[in-house]
N, C-alpha and C positions, 0 to 999 in steps of 0.2 A: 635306623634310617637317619640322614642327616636331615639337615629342618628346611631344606630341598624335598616339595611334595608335589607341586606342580611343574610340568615341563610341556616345553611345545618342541618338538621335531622336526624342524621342518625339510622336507625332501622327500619324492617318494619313489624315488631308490631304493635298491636293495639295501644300501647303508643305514638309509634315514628306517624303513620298516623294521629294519634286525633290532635297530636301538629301539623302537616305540614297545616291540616285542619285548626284548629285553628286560626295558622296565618297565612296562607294564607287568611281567610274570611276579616283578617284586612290589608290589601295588602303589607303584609311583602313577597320579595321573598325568596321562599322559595326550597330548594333540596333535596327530599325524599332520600336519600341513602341506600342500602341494599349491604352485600358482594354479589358477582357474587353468593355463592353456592347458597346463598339463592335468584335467582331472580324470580323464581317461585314462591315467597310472591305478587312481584311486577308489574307481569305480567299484571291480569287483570289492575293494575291501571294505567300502563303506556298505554295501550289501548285504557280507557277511557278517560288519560289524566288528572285523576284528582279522586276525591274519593264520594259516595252520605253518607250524614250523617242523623241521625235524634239522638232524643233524647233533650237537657236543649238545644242546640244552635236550634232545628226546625228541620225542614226536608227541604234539598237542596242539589244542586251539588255545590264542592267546587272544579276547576280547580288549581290545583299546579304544578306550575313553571317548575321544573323539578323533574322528575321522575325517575334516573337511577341505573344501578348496575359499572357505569363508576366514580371512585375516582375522577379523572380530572376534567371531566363535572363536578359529583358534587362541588368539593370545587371551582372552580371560583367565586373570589371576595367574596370567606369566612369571613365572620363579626365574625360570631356566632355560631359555633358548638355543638347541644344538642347531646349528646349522649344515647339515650334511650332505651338501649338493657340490658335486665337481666345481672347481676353481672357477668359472665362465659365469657358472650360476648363484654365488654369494653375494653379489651387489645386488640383483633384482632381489631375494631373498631378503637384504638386508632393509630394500626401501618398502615391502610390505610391510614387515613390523613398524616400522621407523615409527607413525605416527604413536603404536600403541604404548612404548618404550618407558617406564617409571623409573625412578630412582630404586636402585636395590637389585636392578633385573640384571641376570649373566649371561654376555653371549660366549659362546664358543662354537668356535667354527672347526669343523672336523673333517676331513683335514685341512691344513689351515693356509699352507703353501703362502704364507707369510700376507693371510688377507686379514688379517689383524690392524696392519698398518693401515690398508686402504679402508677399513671399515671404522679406525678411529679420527680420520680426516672428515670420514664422512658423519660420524656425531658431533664434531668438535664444530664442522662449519652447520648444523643443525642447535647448535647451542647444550649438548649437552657434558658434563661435567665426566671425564672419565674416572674420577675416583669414585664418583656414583656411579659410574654404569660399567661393571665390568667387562672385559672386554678379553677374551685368550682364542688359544687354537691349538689343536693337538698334530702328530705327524701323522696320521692316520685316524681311520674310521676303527671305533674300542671292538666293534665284530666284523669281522670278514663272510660276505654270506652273498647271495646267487639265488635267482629264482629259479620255482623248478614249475611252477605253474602258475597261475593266474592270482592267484590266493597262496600260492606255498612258496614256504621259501627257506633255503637251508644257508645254518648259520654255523660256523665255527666260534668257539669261544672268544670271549673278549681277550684283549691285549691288554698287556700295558704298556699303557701310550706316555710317549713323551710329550709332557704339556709346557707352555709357559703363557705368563701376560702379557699384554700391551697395556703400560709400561710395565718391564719389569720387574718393579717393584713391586708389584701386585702379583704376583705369584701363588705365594704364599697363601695372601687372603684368599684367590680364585680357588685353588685345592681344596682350602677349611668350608670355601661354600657350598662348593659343587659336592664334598663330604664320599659319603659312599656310591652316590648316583652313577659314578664312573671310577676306574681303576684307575689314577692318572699319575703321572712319574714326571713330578717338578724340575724342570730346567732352567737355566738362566735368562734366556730372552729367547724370545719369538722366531730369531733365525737357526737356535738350534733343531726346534722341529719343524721349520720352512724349510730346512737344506736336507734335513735327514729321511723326506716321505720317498721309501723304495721305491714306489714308482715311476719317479724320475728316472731311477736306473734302469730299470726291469720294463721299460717300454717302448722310449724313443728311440733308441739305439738299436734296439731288435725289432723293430717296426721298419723301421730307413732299410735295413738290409735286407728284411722278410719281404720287401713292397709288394715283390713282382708274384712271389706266391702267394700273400694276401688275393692281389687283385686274381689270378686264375683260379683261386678256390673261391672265390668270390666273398670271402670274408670267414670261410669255414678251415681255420687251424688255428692251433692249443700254441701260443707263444712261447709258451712254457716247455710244450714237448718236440715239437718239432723246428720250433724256432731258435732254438739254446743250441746252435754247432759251436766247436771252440771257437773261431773267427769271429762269429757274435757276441760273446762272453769276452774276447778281447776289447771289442770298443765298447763295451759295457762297462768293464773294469775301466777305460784309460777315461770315460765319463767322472767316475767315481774316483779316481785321482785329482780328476778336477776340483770334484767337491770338497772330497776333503783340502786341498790347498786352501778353501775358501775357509774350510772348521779352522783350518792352521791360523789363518791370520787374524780370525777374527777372537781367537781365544777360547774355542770351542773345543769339547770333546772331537777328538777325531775319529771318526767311526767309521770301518768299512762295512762294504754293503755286507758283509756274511754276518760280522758282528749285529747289527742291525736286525736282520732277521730271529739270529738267537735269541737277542733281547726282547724280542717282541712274540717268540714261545714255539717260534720254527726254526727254519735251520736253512742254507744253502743250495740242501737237496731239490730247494723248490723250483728251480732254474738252473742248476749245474749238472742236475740227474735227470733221466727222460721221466716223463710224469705228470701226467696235470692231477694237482694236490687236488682237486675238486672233482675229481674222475667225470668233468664234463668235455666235450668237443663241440664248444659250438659259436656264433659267430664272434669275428673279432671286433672289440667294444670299438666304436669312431674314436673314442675321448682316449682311449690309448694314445694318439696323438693329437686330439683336440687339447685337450689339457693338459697333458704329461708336456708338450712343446711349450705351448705359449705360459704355462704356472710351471713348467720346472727347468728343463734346460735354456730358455732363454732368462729364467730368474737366475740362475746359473751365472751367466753369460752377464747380465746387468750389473749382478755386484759383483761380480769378476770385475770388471771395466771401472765400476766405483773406486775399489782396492787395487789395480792396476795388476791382476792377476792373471794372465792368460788362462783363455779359455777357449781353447781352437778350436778343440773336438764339441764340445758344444754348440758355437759357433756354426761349424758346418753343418750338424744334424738340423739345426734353425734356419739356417739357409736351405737346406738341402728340402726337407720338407714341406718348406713353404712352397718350394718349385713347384712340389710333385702334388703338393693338395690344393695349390692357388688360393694359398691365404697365405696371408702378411704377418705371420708369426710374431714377427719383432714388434712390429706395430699394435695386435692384437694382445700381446705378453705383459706380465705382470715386472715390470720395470724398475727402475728407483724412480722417474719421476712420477708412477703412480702411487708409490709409495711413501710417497713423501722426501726422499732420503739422496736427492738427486745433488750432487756437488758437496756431500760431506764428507772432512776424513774420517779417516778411522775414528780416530779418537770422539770427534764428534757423533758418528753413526752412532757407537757403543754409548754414549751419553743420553743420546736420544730414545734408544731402543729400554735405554734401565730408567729415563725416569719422564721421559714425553717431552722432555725440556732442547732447547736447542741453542747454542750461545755461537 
């Protein structure tokens, strides 16, 4: 075990539980956290005291440490802070702990959809030191898992995730700390696992064209299996030419979305073959395009427009579903000026992302 023994979790999501499960089964203390609105997530679990899992790890109970909707409780003797709540919900996350926050303490944000930036703006005008307060985010959540009831929850194996710092240059040290607590696969800066979280691909694009059967099953179909025709998988892909144009310029691995998949211990089949890998049917998540819009194809679209990169197709799914859901996508999205990174070039972005510094 690395010298990582306390963690707080916070989200209580099926990502944020997998991971407390997780490590808890490896006897990392662990503190489920949830804001109070939402302690109705966390009810049955604190009841039970713990969560039942099945799925790649078995079928077992896994008792976790603590369970609450109390900020205090949870951050006691904070090591490690995973932050695993959809992109929308990492700033309120972020201003819960804020007061508790010591020198020494790691956040990572999973998946990170490039809130690393927005969250070191917001320690930096809070006074604190980013070389003491580490600061990363991964492309993804380390397990993939689904409730199956109130208390259960099925988990596929962990990934390896692609991680990096804010800045940069902490990289390194983030890995050596986090140790074995997570499986994580060091990248050069923060936009390579912002740009690379699949489900920017695998939702917006098959959500805009799915709308209309969405809305008459009333939210009841598998994206995955009936929503994959080739005409959908075309503007899926011509998404994913955009992005990578963005890995192109900015000096990034370019990675298409099959690659990505394999990397991460699946394959293609998961949306190009009928199938839902989870053999579940059932409603379709909002944050498919609550999130996956405003944290990914309009972040898409922002540093497109930063680097002078077109980005059409992106563009018009941002447009397009702002129509259809009467939100302001652009305006609600994670931008460069919320990022800090509004009016720099390239060369400057890449200066600032490797070492926090801006000239």
């Amino acid at each position: 075990m690395s010298e990582i023994e306390n963690v707080v979790v916070m989200g209580g999501g099926p990502g944020g539980i997998a991971c407390a499960a997780a490590l808890s089964r490896r006897d990392y203390h662990v503190a489920l956290f949830n804001l109070p609105r939402f302690e109705y997530r966390l009810e049955p679990l604190i009841k039970l005291g713990g969560t039942e899992i099945e799925g790649d790890y078995g079928e077992e109970f896994v008792p976790i440490s603590v369970i609450s909707c109390d900020i205090t409780e949870a951050m006691k003797g904070a090591q490690l802070i995973l932050i695993a709540v959809p992109g929308y919900g990492q700033m309120p996350m972020l201003e819960a702990c804020l007061p508790y926050l010591k020198d020494g303490t790691t956040i990572l944000i999973m998946p990170g959809s490039a809130g690393s930036l927005e969250v070191a703006l917001v320690l930096q005008q809070a006074g604190y030191d980013l070389n003491k307060v580490l600061i990363g985010e991964t492309v993804s959540l380390p397990q993939s898992a689904r409730m199956v009831g109130d208390t259960k929850i099925r988990i596929k194996l962990p990934s390896h995730v692609r991680t990096a710092a804010f800045p940069g240059r902490n990289t390194e040290r983030l890995i050596e700390t986090v140790g074995a607590a997570l499986d994580l696969f060091p990248r050069p800066n923060v936009l390579d696992p912002a740009l690379n979280n699949p489900n920017f691909l695998i939702h917006p694009a098959p959500m805009l064209l799915n709308y209309a059967a969405v809305e008459r099953a009333e939210g009841r179909l598998s994206i995955m299996n009936e929503g994959m025709t080739e005409g959908v998988l075309r503007l899926l892909d011509a998404v994913d030419e955009e992005k990578m144009a963005l890995q192109q310029a900015l000096g990034l691995d370019v990675v298409p979305i099959d690659d990505l998949y394999r990397e991460m211990g699946s394959g293609p089949h998961v949306y190009r073959v009928k199938g839902e890998p989870f053999g579940l049917r059932d409603r379709i998540w909002p944050r498919y395009i609550d999130e996956d819009v405003p944290y990914g194809t309009v972040l898409y679209s922002s540093i497109g427009d930063l680097l002078d990169i077109p980005t059409p197709v992106s563009d018009g799914i941002n447009t397009c579903l702002s129509v259809v859901e009467q939100v302001d996508f652009w305006y609600e999205g994670r931008t460069a000026e919320k990022m800090g990174i509004a009016g720099l070039s390239r060369d400057e972005l890449l200066l600032y992302i490797e070492t926090g510094e801006k000239h």
